[in-house]
C-alpha positions in Angstrom: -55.5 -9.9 -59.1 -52.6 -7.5 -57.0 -53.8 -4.0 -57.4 -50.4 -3.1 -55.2 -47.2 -4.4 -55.1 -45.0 -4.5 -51.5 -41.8 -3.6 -51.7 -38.8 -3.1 -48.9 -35.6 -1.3 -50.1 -33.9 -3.6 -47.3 -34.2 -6.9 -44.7 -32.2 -7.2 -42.1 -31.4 -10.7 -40.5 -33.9 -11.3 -38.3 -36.3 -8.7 -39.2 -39.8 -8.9 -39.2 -41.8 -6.2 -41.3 -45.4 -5.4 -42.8 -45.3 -5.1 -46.0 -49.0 -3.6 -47.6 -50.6 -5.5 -50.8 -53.7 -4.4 -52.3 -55.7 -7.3 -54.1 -58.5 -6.9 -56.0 -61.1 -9.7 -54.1 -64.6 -8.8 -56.0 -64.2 -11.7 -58.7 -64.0 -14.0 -56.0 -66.8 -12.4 -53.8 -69.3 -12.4 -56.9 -68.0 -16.0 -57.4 -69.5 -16.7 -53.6 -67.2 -19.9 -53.4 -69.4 -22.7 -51.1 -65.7 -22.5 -48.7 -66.0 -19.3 -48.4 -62.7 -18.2 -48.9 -60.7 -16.8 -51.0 -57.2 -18.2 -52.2 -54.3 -15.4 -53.1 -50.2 -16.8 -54.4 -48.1 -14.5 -52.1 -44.7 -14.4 -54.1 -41.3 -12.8 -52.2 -38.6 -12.2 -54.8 -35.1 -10.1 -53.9 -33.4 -7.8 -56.5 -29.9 -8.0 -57.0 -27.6 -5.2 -57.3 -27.3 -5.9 -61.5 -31.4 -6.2 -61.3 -31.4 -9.9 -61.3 -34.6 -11.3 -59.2 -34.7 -14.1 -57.4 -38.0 -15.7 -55.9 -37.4 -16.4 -52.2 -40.4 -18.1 -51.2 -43.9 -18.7 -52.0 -47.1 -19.2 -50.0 -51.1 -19.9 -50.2 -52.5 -18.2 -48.2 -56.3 -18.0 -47.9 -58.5 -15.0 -46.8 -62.5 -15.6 -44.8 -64.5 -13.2 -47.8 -67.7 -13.5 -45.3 -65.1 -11.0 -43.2 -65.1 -8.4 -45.5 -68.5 -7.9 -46.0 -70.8 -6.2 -43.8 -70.2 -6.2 -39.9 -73.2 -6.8 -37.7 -73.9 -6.4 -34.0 -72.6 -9.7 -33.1 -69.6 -9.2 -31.0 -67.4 -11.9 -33.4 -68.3 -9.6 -36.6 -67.5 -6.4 -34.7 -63.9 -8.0 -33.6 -62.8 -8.8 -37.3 -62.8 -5.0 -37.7 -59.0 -3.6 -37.7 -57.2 0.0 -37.2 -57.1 1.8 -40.8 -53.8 2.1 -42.2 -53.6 6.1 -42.1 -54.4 5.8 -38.2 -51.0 3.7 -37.7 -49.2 6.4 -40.2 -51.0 9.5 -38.7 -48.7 9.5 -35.5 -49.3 12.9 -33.9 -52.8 14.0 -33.4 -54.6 17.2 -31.6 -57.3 16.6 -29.2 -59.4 20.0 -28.3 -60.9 20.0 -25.2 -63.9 22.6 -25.2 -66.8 23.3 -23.2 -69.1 24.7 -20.6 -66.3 23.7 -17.8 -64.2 26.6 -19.6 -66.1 29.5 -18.0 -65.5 28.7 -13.9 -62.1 26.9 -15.7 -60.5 26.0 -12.1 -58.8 22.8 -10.3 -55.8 22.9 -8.6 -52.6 22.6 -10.8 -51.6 19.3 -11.5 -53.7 17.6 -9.5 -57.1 17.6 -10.6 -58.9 18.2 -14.2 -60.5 21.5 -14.6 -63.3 20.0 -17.1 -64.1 17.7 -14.4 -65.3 21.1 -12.1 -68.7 19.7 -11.9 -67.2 16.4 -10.2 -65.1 18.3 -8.0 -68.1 20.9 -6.7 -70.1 18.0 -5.8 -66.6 16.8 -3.3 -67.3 17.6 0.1 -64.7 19.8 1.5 -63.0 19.6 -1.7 -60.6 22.5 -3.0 -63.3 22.5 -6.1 -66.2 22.9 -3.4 -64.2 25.6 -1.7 -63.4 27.4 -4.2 -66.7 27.6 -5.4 -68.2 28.6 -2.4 -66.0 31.4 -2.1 -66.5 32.4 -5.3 -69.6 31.5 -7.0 -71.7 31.3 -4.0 -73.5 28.0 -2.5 -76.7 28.7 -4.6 -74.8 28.9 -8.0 -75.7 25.5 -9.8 -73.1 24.1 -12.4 -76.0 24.8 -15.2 -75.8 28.6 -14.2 -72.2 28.8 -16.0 -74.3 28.2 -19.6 -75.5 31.3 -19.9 -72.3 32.5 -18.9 -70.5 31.2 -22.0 -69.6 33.8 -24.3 -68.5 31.9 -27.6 -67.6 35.2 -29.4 -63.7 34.1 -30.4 -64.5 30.8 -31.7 -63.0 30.4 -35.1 -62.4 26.6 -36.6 -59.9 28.4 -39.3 -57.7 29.2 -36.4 -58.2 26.1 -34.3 -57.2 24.0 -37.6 -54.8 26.4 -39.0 -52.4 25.4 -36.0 -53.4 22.0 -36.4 -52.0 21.9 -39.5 -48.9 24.1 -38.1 -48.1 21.5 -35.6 -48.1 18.8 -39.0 -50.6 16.6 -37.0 -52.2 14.4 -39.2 -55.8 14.1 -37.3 -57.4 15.9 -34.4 -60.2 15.0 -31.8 -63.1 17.7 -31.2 -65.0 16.7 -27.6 -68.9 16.5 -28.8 -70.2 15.9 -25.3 -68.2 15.4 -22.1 -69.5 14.3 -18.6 -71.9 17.6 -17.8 -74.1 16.3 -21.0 -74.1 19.3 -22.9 -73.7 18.6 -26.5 -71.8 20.9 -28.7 -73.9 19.6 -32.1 -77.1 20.0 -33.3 -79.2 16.6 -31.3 -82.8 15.8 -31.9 -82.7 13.8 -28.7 -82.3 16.6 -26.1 -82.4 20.0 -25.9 -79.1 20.2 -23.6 -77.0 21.2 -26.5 -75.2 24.9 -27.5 -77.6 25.1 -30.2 -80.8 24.9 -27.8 -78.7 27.4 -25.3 -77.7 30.7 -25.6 -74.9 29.8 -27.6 -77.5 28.8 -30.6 -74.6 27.1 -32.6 -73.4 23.6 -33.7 -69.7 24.0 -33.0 -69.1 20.1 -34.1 -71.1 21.0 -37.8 -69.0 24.5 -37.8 -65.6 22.7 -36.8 -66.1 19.5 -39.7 -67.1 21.8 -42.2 -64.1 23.7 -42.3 -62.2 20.8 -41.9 -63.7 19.1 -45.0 -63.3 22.0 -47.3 -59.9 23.9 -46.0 -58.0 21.1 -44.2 -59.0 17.9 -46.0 -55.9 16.3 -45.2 -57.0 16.0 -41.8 -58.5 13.1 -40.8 -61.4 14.1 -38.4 -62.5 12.9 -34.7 -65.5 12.8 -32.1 -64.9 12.8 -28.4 -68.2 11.9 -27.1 -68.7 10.9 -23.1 -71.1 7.9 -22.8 -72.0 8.6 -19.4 -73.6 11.9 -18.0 -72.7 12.4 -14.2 -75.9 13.5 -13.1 -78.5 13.0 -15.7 -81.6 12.0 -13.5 -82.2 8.9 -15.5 -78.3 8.2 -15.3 -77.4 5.2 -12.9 -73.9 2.9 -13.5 -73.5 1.5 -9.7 -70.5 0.0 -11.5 -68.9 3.7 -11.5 -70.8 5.1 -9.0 -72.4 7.4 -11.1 -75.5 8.7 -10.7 -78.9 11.4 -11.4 -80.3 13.7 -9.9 -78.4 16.7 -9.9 -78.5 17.8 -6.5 -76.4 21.3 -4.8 -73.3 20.7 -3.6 -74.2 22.3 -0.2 -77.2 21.4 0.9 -77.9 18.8 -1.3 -81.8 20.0 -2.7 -82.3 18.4 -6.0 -81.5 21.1 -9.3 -83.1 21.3 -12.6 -80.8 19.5 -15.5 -81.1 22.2 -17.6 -83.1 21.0 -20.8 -83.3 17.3 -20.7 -86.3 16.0 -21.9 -87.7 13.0 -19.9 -86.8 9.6 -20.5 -86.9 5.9 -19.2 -83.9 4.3 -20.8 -80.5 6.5 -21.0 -78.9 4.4 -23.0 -81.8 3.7 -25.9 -83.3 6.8 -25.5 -80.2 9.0 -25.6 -76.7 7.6 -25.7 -77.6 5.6 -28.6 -79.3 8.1 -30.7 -76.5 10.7 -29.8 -74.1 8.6 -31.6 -76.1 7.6 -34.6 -76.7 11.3 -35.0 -72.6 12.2 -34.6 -72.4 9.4 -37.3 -74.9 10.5 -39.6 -74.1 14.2 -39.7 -70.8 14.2 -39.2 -69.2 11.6 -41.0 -66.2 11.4 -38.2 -63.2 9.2 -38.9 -63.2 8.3 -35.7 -65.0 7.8 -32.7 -63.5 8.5 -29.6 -65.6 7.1 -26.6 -64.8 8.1 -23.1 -65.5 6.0 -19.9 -67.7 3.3 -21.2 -69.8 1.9 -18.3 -74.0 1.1 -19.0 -74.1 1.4 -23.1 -75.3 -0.5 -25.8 -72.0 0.4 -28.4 -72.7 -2.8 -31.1 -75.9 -0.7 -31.8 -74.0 2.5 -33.6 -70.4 0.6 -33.8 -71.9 -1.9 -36.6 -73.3 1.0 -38.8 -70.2 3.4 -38.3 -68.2 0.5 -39.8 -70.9 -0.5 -42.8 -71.5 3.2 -43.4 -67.8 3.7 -43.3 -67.1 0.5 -46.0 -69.6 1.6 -48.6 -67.9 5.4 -48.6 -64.5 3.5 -49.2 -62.8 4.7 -46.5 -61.3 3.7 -43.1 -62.4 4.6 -39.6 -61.6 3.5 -35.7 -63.2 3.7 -32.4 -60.8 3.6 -29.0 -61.1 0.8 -26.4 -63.5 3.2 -23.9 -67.0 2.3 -25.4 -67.6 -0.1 -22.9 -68.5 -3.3 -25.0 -64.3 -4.3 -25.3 -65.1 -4.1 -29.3 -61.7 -1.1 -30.2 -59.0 -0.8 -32.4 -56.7 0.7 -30.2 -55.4 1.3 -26.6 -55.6 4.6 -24.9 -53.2 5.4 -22.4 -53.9 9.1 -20.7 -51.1 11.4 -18.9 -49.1 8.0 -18.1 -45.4 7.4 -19.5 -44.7 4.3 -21.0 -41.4 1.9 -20.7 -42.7 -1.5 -22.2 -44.2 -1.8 -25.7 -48.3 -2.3 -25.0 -49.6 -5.7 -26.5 -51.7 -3.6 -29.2 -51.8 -0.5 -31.1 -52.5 2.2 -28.8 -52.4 5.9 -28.7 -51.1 8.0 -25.8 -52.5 11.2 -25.0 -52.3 14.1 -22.4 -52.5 17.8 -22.4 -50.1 20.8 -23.2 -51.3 21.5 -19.1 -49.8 19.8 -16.6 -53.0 17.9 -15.5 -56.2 19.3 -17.3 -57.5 18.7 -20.9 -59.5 21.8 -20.3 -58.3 25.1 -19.7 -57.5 25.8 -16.4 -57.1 30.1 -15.6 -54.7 29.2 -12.5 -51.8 27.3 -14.8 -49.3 30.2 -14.9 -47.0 29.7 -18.1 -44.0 28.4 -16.6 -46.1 25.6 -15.3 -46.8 24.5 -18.7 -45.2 21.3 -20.3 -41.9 22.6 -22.1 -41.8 22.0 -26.2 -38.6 20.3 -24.9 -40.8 17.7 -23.0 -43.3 17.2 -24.9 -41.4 16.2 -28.4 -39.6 14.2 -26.2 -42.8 12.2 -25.7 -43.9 12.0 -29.2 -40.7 10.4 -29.7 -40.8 7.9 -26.8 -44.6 6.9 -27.6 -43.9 6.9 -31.8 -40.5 4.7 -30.9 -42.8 2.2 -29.2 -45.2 2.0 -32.3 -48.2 4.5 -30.9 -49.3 7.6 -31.8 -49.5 10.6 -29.5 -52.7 13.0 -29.5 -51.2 16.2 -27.4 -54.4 18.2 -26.0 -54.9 21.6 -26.0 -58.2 23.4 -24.2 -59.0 26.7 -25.4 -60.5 29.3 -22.7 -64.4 30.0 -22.5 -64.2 32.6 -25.5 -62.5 30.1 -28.0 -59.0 31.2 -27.7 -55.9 29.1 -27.8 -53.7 30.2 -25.0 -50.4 31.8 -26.4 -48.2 29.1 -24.8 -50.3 26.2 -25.8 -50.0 27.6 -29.7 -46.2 28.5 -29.1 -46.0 24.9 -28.2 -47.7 23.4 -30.9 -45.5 26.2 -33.3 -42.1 24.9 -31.9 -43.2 21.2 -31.8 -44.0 22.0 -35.9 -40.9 23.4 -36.7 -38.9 20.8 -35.6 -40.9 18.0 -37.2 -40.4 20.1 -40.6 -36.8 18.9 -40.0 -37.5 15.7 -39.0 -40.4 14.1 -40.7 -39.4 11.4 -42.1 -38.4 9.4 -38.9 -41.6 10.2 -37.4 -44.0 10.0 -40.1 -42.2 7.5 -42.5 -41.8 4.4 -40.1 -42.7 1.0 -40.3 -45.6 0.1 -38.0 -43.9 -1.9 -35.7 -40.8 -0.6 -33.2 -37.4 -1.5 -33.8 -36.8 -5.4 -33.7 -33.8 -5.1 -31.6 -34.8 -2.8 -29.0 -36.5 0.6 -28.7 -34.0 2.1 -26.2 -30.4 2.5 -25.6 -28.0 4.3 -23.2 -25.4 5.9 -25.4 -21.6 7.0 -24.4 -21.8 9.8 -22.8 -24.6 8.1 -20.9 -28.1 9.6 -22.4 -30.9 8.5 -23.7 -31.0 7.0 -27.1 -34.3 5.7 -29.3 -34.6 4.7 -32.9 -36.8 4.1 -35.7 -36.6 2.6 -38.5 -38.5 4.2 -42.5 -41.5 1.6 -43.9 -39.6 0.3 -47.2 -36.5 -0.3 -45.2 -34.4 2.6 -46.4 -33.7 4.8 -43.7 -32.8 4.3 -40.2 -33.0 6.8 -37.2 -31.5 7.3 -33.9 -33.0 9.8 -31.7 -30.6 11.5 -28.8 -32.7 13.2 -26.4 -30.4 15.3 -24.6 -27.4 17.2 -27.0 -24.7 14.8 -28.0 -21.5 16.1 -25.9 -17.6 15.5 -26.8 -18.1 15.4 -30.4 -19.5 12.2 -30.8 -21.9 9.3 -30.1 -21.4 6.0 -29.2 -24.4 3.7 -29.7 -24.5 0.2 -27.9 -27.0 -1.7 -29.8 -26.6 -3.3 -32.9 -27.8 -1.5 -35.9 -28.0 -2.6 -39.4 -25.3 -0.4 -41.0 -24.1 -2.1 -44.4 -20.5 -0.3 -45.2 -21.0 2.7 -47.6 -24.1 4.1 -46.0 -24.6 7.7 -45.0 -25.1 9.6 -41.8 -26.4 12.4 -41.5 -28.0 14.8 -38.7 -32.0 15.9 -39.8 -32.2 19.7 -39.7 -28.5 20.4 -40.7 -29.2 23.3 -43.0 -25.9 21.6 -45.0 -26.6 18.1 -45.1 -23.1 17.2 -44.2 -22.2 13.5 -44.3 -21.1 12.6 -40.8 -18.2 9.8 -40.0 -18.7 6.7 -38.4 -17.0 3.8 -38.0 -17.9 0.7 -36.4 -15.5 -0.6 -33.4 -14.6 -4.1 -33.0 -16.7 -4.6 -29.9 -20.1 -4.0 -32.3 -20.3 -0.3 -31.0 -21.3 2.1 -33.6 -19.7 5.5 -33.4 -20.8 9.0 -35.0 -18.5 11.6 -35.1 -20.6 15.4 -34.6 -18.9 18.3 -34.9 -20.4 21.6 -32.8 -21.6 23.1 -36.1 -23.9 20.1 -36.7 -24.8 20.1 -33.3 -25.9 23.9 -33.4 -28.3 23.2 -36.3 -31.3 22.1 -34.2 -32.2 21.7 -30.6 -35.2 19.7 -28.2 -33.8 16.1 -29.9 -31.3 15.4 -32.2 -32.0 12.9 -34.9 -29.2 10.9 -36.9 -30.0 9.8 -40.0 -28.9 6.6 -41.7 -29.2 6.0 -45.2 -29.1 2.7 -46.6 -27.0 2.6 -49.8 
């Protein structure tokens, strides 16, 4: 029985699209057919203009009901799972990067990440190790900077409240990066900010006000599977390894708080996930790393759990067991279209996820840059988490929220081409080089309605000249996104197939970082 019909406004030749159907398949499950499968008609019809429809084609197709089920931790079963709808539709995300590497909150601009400080200290002659030396002192462990950490400005209503600002649709929250110090409440270990000083569950504080204040905001856990120096830590694979020792004269140091153990992975990694799972109800799970794990253990219940609550969840490809549901690329531009759905991410800083005290503002990535990357991943069918690291006391830097306030404002004018698309880029190409030469990116809306061309730089001599073919049926209307008067915009198609848009300087005025054209399909 269809629950949901599909429907596209428009197919152009050649055109490949999704289109979404929702079909009720518990009849047939109770049925248990001996096959095993399940058998749906797919009907495509067309609507004339005078409402006439016409079946185009017909097909049986047949669906595996022992996939949609329960998932066990067989590798096969875990595979079957796929990336939840509102993930591919989500499109821009916030990662926050917060921790005990906030207090020293050093590395060397754009080379180095300052939550990695830990790393860097134990880097012979490093600039990290210097730096350190000179100002910490050579007996000053890592674990000295936890009772350091003064939490007093954390506040999840303004850490959401310009997520919500920015119109991302989902935001990471790192649980537990490399040092091992949890930000939640574990029953495993007592290295976590609610054993500390700190004596609170940021993670329980942060998903509580997400569920009741923000609930459109899908929520995610950042969680590091390895710990650098735990002494029961070993991955000779990446070279990482326990005990912590000094960094200059290389006595072992207490790990602050961690209980012994034989097995890291049974004992702790596991359990810290089950417990992230069970308290927390994420929608997804973001691993980092991978190396030694045992992921089929927690990655088959977060999927069960997640089926009998009716809803959708994901895990990235860095839980170390190959078993994701999309790609993460980190601080690297893209040119080709990656084989899978993937996600992009990077920080507001020029190299650091966490803050880093010696970025001076200028340094910063521009608003100018950085929705010119949301565009560039989006156009290639990703999504972009953009990472901001608030400082020690739980403040957002002003130029990481006046980024994430300008970046807002201008998707307020665009929204549709970003958060509208179809799934998969543009059939004929994702890039162009328009007349003048500039670069040129477009999109295309879900149901086929819309079509958008994105002008990175500001469209000079009153007009733009696109070389590709677009789909343009005669009477449709252009128009530039943001232009306060919605004017209708000439264009005219030349001989040659080159599509040109005439823009007058008023238009042009209307908005700035990216200029979006937008073509309405009559």
């Amino acid at each position: 029985m269809t629950m949901e019909h599909g429907f596209l406004k428009r197919l152009a030749s050649g055109q490949m699209a999704v289109v979404k159907v929702a079909v009720d398949c518990q009849h047939a499950l109770s049925a248990k057919s001996p096959s095993g499968l399940i058998s749906s008609l797919v009907t495509i019809s067309s609507d004339s203009w005078i409402g006439v429809q016409k079946i185009i084609a017909q097909d049986l197709i047949q669906i595996q009901y022992t996939d949609m089920t329960s998932y066990t931790e067989d590798e096969k079963s875990l595979k079957n799972h796929q990336p939840p709808y509102w993930l591919r539709d989500a499109k821009f995300g916030i990662f926050i990067h917060w921790g005990v590497y906030t207090v020293p909150s050093w590395s060397k601009v754009g080379q180095s990440y300052s939550e990695w400080y830990w790393w860097q200290l134990m880097q012979k002659g490093s600039p990290t190790y210097e730096h350190h030396r000179k100002t910490f002192g050579e007996h000053f462990e890592y674990d000295d900077f936890i009772d350091l950490w003064n939490t007093s400005a954390f506040n999840p209503y303004q850490w959401l409240d310009l997520v919500e600002k920015a119109h991302a649709k989902y935001f990471v929250f790192t649980t537990k990066h490399h040092d091992g110090i949890a930000l939640f409440d574990t029953k495993v270990s007592q290295r976590s900010s609610v054993h500390f000083k700190q004596q609170r569950d940021f993670v329980r504080e942060l998903i509580d006000v997400a569920k009741t204040s923000y609930p459109q905001l899908k929520r995610g856990l950042y969680f590091s599977l390895p710990e650098w120096y735990h002494p029961k830590y070993r991955d000779d694979w990446l070279g990482w390894h326990g005990p912590p020792r000094n960094a200059y004269n290389n006595s072992i140091v207490p790990y602050s708080a961690s209980p012994p153990i034989d097995d890291f992975v049974n004992e702790l990694q596991v359990p810290q996930f089950l417990e992230l799972i069970d308290q927390y109800e994420p929608d997804i799970m973001w691993c980092d790393i991978g190396g030694i794990n045992n992921s089929s253990a927690w990655q088959a219940k977060f999927f069960n759990d997640a089926q009998a609550q009716g809803k959708q969840v994901a895990i990235n490809d860095r839980c170390g067991n190959g078993i994701s549901d999309f790609q993460t690329i980190e601080y690297q531009g893209v040119s080709n279209i990656p084989s899978r759905f993937w996600e992009a991410t990077r920080g507001i800083d020029p190299y650091s996820f966490g803050y880093n005290h010696e970025t001076k503002p200028d340094q910063y990535a521009s608003t100018t840059s950085l929705i010119h990357e949301l565009i560039n991943v989006v156009a290639r069918g990703g999504n972009f988490l953009l990472n901001i690291g608030p400082d020690a006391q739980g403040n957002i830097p002003e130029v990481m929220r006046q980024r994430l306030i300008e970046i807002g404002q201008w998707l307020n004018k665009v929204g549709p081409s970003i958060f509208e698309i179809a799934e998969d880029p543009y059939w004929v190409t994702v890039q162009d080089t328009a007349t003048p030469s500039q670069t040129i990116l477009f999109t295309y809306h879900r149901l086929g309605s819309s079509f958008y061309i994105f002008c990175l730089e500001r469209p000079l001599s009153g007009r733009v000249i696109i070389r590709a073919p677009i789909p343009l049926p005669p009477r449709s209307i252009v128009r530039l996104m943001g232009d306060p008067l919605h004017e209708k915009l000439k264009w005219r198609v030349w001989s040659n197939g080159r599509l040109i848009i005439e823009v007058p300087n008023r238009v042009v005025e209307s908005i700035n970082h990216a200029w979006v054209f937008e073509m309405i399909f009559p």
